[in-house]
C-alpha positions in Angstrom: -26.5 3.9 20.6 -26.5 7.8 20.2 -23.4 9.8 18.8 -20.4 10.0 21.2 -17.3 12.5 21.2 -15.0 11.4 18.8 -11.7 12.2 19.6 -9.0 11.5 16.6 -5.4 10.0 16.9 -2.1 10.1 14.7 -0.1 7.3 14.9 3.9 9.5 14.3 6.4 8.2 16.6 8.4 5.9 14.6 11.5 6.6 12.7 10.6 5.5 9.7 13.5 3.3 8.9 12.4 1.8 6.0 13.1 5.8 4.9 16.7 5.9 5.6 18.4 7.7 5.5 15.7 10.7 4.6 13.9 10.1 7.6 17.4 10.6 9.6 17.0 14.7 9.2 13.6 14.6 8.3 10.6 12.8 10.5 8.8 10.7 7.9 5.3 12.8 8.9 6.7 15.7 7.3 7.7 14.3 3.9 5.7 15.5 1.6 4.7 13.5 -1.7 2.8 16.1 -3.5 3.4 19.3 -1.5 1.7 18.3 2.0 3.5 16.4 4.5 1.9 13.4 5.5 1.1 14.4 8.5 -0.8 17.1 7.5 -3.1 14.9 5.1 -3.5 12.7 7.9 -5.2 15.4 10.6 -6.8 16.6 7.5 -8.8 13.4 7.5 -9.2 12.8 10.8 -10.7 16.6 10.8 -13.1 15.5 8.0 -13.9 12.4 9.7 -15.6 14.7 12.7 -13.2 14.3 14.9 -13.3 17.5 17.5 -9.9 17.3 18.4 -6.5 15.7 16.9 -3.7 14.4 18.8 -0.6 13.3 17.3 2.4 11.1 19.7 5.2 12.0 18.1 8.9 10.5 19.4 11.6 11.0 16.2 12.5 14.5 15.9 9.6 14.9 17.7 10.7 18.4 18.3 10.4 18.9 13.9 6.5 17.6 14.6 5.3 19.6 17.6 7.3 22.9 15.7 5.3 22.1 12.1 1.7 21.5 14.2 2.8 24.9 16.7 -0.4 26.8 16.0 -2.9 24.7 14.0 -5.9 24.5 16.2 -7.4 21.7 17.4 -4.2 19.5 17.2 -2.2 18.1 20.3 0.9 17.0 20.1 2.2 13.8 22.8 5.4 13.9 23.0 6.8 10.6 23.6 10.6 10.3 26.0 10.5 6.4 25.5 9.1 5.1 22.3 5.8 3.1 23.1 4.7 1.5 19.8 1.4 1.6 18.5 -0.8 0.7 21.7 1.5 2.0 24.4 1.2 5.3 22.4 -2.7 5.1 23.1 -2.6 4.2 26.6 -0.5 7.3 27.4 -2.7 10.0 25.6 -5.4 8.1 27.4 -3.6 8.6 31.0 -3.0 11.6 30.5 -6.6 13.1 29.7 -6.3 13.5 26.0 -8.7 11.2 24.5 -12.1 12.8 25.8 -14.8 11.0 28.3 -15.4 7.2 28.7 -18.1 7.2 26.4 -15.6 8.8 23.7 -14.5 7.3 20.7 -11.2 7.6 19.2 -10.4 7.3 15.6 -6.8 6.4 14.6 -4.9 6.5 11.7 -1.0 6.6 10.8 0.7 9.3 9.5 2.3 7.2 6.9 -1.1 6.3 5.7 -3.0 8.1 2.9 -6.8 7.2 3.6 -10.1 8.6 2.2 -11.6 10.6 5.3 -15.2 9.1 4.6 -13.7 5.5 5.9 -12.5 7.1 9.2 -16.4 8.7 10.0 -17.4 5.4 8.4 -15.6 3.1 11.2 -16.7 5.9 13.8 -20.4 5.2 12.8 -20.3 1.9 13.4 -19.1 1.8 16.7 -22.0 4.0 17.2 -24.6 2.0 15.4 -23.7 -1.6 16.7 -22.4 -1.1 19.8 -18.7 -2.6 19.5 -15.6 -2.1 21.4 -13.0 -1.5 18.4 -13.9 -1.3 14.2 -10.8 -2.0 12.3 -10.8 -0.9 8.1 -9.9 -3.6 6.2 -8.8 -4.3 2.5 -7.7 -6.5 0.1 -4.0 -7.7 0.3 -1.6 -10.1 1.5 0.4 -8.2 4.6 0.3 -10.2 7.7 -2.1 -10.7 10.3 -4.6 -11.5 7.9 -8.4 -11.7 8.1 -11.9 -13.4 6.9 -15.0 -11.5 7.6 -17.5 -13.5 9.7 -20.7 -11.1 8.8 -18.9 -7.3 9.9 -16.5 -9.6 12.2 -13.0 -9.5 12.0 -11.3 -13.0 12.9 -7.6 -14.1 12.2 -7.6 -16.1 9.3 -4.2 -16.4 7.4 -5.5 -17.6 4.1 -7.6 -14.7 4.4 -8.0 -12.2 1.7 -8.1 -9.0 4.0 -5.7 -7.1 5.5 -5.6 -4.2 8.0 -5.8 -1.0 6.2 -4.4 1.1 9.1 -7.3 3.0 10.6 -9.2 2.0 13.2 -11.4 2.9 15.8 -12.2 2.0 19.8 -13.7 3.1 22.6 -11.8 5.4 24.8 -12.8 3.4 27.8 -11.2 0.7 26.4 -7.7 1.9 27.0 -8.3 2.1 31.1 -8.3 -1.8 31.0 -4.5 -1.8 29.7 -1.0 -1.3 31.4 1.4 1.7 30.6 4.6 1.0 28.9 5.3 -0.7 25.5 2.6 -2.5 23.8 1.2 -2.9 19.9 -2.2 -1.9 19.1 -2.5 -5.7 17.7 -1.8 -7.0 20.6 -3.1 -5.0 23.2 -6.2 -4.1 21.8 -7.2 -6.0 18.4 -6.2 -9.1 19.5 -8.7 -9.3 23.1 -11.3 -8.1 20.5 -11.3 -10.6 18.4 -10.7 -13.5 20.7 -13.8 -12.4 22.1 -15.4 -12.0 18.2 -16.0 -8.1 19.2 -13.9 -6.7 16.5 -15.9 -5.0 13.7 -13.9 -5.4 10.0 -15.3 -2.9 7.8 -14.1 -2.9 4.1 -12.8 0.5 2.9 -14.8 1.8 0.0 -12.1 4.7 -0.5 -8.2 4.4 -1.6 -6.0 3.7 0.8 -2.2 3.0 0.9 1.0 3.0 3.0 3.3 5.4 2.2 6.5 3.7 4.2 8.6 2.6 1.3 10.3 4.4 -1.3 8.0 2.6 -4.0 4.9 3.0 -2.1 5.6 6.6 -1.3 6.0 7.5 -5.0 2.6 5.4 -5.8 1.0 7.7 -2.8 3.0 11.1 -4.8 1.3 9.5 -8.3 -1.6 8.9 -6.4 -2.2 12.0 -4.9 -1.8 14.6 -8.5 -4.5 11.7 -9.9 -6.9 12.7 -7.7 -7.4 9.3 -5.6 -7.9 11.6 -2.5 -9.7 14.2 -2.0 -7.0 16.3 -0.7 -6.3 19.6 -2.6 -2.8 20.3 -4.0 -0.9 22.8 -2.6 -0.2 26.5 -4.5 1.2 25.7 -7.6 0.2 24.1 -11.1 -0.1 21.0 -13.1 2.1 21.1 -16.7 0.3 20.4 -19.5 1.6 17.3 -21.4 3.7 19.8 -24.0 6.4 21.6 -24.7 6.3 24.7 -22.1 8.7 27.6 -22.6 10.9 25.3 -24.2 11.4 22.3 -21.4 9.8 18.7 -22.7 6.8 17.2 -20.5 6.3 13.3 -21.6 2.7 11.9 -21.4 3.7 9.1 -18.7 2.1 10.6 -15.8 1.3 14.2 -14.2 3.7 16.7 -13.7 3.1 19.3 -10.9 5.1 22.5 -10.6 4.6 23.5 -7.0 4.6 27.6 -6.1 8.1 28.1 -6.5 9.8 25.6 -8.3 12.0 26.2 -11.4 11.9 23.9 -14.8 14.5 25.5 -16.5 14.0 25.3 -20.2 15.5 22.3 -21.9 15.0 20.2 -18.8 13.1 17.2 -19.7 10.0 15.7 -17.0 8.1 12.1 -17.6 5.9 12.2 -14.6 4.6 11.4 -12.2 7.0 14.0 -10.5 6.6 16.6 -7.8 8.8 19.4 -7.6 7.9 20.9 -4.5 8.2 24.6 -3.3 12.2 26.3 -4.3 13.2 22.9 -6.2 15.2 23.6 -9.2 15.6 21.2 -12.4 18.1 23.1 -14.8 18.7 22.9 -18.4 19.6 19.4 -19.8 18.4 17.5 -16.4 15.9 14.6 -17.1 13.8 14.0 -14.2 10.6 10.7 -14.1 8.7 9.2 -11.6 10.4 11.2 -8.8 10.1 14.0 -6.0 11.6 16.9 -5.9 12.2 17.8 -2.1 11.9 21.8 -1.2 15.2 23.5 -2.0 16.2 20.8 -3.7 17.9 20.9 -7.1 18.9 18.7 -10.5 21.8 20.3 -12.1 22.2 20.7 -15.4 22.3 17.0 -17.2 21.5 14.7 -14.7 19.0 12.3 -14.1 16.7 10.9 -11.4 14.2 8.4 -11.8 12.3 6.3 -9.2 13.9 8.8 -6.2 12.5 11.3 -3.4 15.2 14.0 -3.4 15.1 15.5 0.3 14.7 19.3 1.6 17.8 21.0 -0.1 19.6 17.9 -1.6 21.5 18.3 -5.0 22.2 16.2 -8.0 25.3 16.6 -9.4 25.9 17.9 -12.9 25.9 14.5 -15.3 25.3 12.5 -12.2 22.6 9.6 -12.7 20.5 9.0 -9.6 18.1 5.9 -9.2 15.5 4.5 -6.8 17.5 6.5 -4.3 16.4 8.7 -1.0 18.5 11.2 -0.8 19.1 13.7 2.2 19.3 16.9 1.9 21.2 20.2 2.9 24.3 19.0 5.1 24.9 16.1 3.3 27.2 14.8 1.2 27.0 15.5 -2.7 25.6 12.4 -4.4 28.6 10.8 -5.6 28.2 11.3 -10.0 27.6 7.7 -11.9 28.1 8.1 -15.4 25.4 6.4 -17.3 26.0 5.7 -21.2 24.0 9.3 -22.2 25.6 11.2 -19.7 29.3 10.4 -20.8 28.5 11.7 -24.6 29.0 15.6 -22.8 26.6 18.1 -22.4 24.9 18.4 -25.6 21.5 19.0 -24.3 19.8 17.9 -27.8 21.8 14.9 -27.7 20.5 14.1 -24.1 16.7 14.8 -25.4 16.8 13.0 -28.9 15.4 10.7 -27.4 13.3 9.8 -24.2 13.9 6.0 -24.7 17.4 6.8 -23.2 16.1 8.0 -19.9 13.4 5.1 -19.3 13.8 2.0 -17.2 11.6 -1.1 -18.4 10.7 -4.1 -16.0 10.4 -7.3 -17.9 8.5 -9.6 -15.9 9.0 -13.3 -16.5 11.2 -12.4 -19.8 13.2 -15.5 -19.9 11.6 -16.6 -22.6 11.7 -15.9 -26.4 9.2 -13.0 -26.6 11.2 -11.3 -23.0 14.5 -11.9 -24.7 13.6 -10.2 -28.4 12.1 -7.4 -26.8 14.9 -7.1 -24.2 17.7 -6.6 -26.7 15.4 -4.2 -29.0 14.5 -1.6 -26.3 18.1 -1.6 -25.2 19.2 -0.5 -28.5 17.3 1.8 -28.7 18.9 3.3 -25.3 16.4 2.0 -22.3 17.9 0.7 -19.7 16.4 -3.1 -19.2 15.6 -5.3 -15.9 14.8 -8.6 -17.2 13.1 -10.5 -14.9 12.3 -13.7 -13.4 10.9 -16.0 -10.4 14.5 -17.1 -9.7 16.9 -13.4 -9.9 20.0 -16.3 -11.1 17.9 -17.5 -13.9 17.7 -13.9 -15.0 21.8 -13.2 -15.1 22.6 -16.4 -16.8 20.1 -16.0 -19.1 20.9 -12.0 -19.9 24.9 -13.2 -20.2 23.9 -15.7 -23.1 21.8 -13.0 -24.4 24.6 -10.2 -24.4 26.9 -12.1 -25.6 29.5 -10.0 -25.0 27.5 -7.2 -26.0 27.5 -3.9 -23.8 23.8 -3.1 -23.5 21.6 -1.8 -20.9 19.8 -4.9 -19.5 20.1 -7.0 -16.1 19.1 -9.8 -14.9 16.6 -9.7 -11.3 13.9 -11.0 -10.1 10.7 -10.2 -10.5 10.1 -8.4 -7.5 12.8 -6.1 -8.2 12.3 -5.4 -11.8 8.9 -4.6 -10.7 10.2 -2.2 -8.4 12.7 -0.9 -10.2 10.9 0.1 -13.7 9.0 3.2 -15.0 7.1 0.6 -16.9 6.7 -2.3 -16.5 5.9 -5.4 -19.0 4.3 -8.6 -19.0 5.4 -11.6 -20.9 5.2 -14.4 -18.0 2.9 -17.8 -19.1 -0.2 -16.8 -18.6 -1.0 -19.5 -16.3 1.8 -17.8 -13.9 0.2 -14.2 -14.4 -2.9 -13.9 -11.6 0.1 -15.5 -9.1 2.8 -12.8 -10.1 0.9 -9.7 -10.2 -0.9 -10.5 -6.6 2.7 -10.6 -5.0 3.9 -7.5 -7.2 1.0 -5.0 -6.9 2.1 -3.1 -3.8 5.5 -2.8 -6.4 3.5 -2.3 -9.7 1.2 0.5 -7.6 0.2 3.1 -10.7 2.4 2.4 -13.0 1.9 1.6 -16.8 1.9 -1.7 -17.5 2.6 -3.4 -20.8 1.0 -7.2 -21.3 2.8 -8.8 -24.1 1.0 -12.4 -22.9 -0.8 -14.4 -25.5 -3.3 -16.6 -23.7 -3.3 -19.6 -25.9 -4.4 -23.1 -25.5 -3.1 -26.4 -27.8 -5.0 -29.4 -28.8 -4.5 -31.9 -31.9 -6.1 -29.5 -34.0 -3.5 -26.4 -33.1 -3.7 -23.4 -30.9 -7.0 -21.5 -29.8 -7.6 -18.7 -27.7 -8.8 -19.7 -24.2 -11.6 -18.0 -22.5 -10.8 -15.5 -19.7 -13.0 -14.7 -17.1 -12.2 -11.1 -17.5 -12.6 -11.0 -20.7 -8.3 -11.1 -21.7 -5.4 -11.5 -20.2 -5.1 -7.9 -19.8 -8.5 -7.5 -18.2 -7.6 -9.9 -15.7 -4.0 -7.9 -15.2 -6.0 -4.9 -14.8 -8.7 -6.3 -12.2 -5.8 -7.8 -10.1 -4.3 -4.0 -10.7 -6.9 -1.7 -10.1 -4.4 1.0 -9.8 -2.6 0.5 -12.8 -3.0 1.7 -16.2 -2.5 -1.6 -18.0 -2.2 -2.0 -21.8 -2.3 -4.2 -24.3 0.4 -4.9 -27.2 3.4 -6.6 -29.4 1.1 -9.9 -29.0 1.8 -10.1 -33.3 5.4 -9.2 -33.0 7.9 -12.6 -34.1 9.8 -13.1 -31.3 12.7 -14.4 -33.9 12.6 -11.4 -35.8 13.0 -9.3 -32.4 16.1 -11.3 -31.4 17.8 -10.6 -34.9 19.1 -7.1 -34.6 20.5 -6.9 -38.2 16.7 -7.1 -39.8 14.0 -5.2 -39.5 10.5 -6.3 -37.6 8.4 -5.3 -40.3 5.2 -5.3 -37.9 2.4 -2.8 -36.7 2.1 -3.1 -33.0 -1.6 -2.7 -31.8 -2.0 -1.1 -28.5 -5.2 -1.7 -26.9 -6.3 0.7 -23.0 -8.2 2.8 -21.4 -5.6 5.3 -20.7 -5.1 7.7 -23.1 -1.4 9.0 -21.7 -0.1 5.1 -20.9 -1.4 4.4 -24.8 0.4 6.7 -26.1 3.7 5.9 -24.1 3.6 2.7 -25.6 2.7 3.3 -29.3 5.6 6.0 -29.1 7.8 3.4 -27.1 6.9 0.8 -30.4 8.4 2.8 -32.9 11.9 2.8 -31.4 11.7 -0.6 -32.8 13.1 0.0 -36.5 10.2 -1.6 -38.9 8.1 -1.3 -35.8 4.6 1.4 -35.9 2.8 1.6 -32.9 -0.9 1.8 -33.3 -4.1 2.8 -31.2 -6.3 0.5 -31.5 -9.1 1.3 -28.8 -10.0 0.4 -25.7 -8.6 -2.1 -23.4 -11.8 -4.4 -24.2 -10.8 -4.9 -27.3 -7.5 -7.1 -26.1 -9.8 -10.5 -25.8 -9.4 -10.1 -29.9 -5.5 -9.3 -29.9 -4.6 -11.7 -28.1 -7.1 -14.2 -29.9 -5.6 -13.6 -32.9 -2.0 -14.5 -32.3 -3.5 -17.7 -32.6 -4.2 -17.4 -36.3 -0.8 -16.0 -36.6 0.5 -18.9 -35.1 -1.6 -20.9 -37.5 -0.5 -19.2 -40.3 3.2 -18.8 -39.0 3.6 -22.8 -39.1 1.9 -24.0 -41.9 3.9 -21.7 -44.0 7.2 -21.7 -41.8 7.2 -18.3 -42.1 8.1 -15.2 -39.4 5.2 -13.1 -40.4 3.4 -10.4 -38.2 0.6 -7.9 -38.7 0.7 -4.9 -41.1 -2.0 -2.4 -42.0 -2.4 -0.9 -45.5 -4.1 2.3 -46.2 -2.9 4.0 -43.1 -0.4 6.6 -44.0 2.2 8.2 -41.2 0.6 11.9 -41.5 -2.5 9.9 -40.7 -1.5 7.7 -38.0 0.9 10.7 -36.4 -2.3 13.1 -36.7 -4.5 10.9 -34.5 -2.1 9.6 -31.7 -1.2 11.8 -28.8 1.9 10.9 -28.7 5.3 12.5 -27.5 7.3 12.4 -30.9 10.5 14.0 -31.3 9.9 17.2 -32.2 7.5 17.5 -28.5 10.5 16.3 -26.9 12.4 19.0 -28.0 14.8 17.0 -30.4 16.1 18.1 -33.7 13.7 18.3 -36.8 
């Protein structure tokens, strides 16, 4: 069949509650995670997808949307009286003439979606070249109604490995067959399709993700100053990983300074953050993994981590903000927490002697000995710990025995949540558990760093032996099942009974193994805030299969002399090792020489 109009559509009406209470002042199209509202990447795409025209329903503030689109051609906005959901939304663009002739096609997309424009034209095609009534993009994951692919035919299928990826396209004729009023796109439209085996499933060969949560929506912000889209940044730079005019940039992710913004010196940034247009961070603030909202500012020694910080909302002096979504100009100043760093007083070197103090580290399945050593030793050294676990009551009871009574950084969760919850996250999980762990937590994980601690080991009569990995190691197969992470390799040598005995020290090189050269040297950096601890590059991720193969040896070794040993280089001298690494030491961070 020959090319037909094509005709896009922006799904915008819903109030994004899973937002809240942001999305109470401000429609979740128009949050920005890197500069550009969402809904202005969306008709972006559709644009580059060939669509003529672009209309957008909009219902939730819907007078915010129709005043941002006011004057960008080729865009209609729909408002929306009664909320229609996802098909009724359709129906009435269709009624009321805005989705071209009957031979028309309409591509749709949702605002909180960030998709690669070449999968839109890509669905549109195929409509075109086979002839079918809707094309729905598909990918890998585990969100319900799930799919199998019958040839290019979508059918329900809820062991399925595909999942909708939020774009689709149909015929505009199509619509005349429904009713007005409330209905879903699943039901209205997929659902006929593919009771009928009509529905095309087309894999997306570009990144796609939902930017509706607060975790997602800083994946899409991390995302988006990576390049995973070929959407430009707005006016503005990206901050070298240095020390610029005095303020501290850590190597954990970009840092983007939009046309505008003020980093005051001695503010301290571990990306990925956004500080969008007139955001302030002043002197002494530490901000990571966060967005900066227009007008919005981080006084003077606070701290935000994991947070999207709305249009005009403020951080209190000293106050410590986390995972939070904060609205901005009207309300309420964010009530202060004091965290252990903040109560010392303002001493801004004091605050930046160390980044350790600022980081939050996800421990994923660290019940066990090598969780619980390294647990205790990074919250020494001042992170903040969420030690996880498949059952979040596990986790407490086994933190309390841990603590002992001690006051230190570390709680127990579960998995899910320490996933969520971390800058970094670690993995020291059986590996039998780990394939079934990180395909429920990837959505959480997104981009992050990741850390994997586990030792795939197998016993017989004769001792312990590596096993063979598919992927090559256990951190190969944590990277494939995290394609958007940037996962490392390390402490496999470290004792997990010297780690537990905070009065000695380690007395161990830590060998760090990835493909990343910023999430590498995080985590050699991160290794020396272990006293007796040097972190070491040790190549490319590859090279994990013999890490983790010879903790075996170590093992060996370990029992047949009942001894705690480790691993230790000779010949490599610190001006040496500090000379090659990258790595933010203290004197990049700003601290005292």
């Amino acid at each position: 069949m020959g090319a037909s109009q094509v005709i896009g559509f922006c799904l915008a009406a819903g109030a994004g509650e899973r937002l809240a209470p942001l999305t109470r002042a401000v429609p979740k199209p128009l949050l920005a995670p890197a500069g550009r509202p969402l809904l202005e990447l969306a008709c972006d795409a559709l644009e580059k997808a060939g669509a003529e025209r672009v209309v957008v329903n909009a219902h939730h503030v819907a007078d915010a949307i129709a005043a941002y689109l006011d004057g960008r051609p080729g865009v209609q906005v729909a408002r929306e009286p009664v909320l229609l959901g996802t098909g009724g939304g359709l129906v009435g663009a269709r009624r009321a003439g805005l989705l071209g002739g009957d031979d028309g096609t309409v591509v749709v997309t949702c605002a909180d979606h960030v998709v690669d424009p070449a999968d839109l034209a890509m669905l549109a095609a195929a409509l075109a070249r086979t002839g079918a009534p809707a094309a729905m993009g598909v990918g890998v994951g585990h969100m319900a109604p799930r799919f199998r692919l019958d040839g290019d035919r979508a059918a329900p299928d809820q062991d399925g490995p595909w999942t909708a990826a939020g774009l689709f396209a149909l015929r505009a004729a199509l619509l005349d067959q429904l009713e007005p009023g409330y209905s879903t796109l699943v039901d209205a439209v997929l659902e006929p399709c593919w009771r009928r085996g009509e529905l095309l499933g087309l894999p997306m060969r570009g990144a796609w993700a939902d930017a509706g949560t607060l975790d997602r929506f800083l994946a899409v912000s991390a995302g988006l100053l990576r390049g995973r889209w070929p959407y430009p940044l707005p006016p503005g730079r990206l901050l070298p990983v240095d020390r610029t005019a005095g303020t501290a940039v850590a190597p954990t992710g970009p840092v983007f300074l939009a046309a505008g913004a003020v980093l005051e010196p001695g503010a301290l940034v571990a990306g990925p953050v956004v500080l969008d247009a007139g955001s302030s961070v002043e002197a002494g603030a530490f901000v990571t993994r966060s967005v900066i909202g227009p007008g919005a500012t981080v006084a003077g020694g606070a701290t935000v981590t994991g947070s999207v910080l709305g249009p005009g909302a403020r951080v209190e002096a000293g106050s410590t903000t986390a995972a939070a979504l904060l609205p901005g100009a009207g309300a309420p100043p964010v009530a202060a927490r004091r965290n252990r760093v903040a109560s010392r007083g303002p001493d801004v070197a004091q605050r930046r002697h160390s980044l350790a103090e600022q980081l939050i580290l996800g421990l994923l399945g660290g019940t066990g000995p090598q969780g619980r050593g390294l647990a205790l030793r990074f919250a020494v050294a001042g992170h903040r710990v969420l030690l996880g676990s498949r059952n979040a009551e596990r986790a407490r009871s086994v933190v309390a025995e841990l603590l002992a009574g001690r006051d230190l950084p570390v709680t127990g969760v579960a998995n899910a949540d320490a996933a969520a919850g971390a800058d970094i996250v670690f993995l020291v999980c059986p590996f039998e558990g780990q394939a079934a762990v990180l395909q429920d937590l990837a959505a959480a994980i997104g981009d992050k760093v990741v850390v994997d601690v586990i030792n795939p080991l197998g016993r017989d009569e004769r001792g312990v032996y590596p096993l063979d990995i598919p992927e090559g190691s256990g951190a190969e197969q944590a990277q494939a099942l995290l394609p958007h992470a940037r996962v490392t390799a390390a402490f496999h040598h470290v004792p997990p009974r010297l780690l537990a005995n905070l009065d000695r020290e380690v007395d161990c090189d830590v060998l760090v193994a990835g493909d990343d050269p910023e999430a590498k040297a995080l985590v050699v950096w991160l290794a020396d805030q272990i006293p007796g601890c040097r972190g070491i590059d040790a190549g490319a991720l590859r090279l994990a299969r013999q890490l983790e193969g010879f903790t075996a040896v170590i093992v060996s070794v370990n029992r047949r002399y009942r001894i705690h040993a480790g691993v230790r280089l000779t010949q490599l001298s610190e001006d040496k090792r500090r000379g090659v690494a990258s790595r933010p030491t203290g004197s990049e961070l700003g601290a005292p020489s």
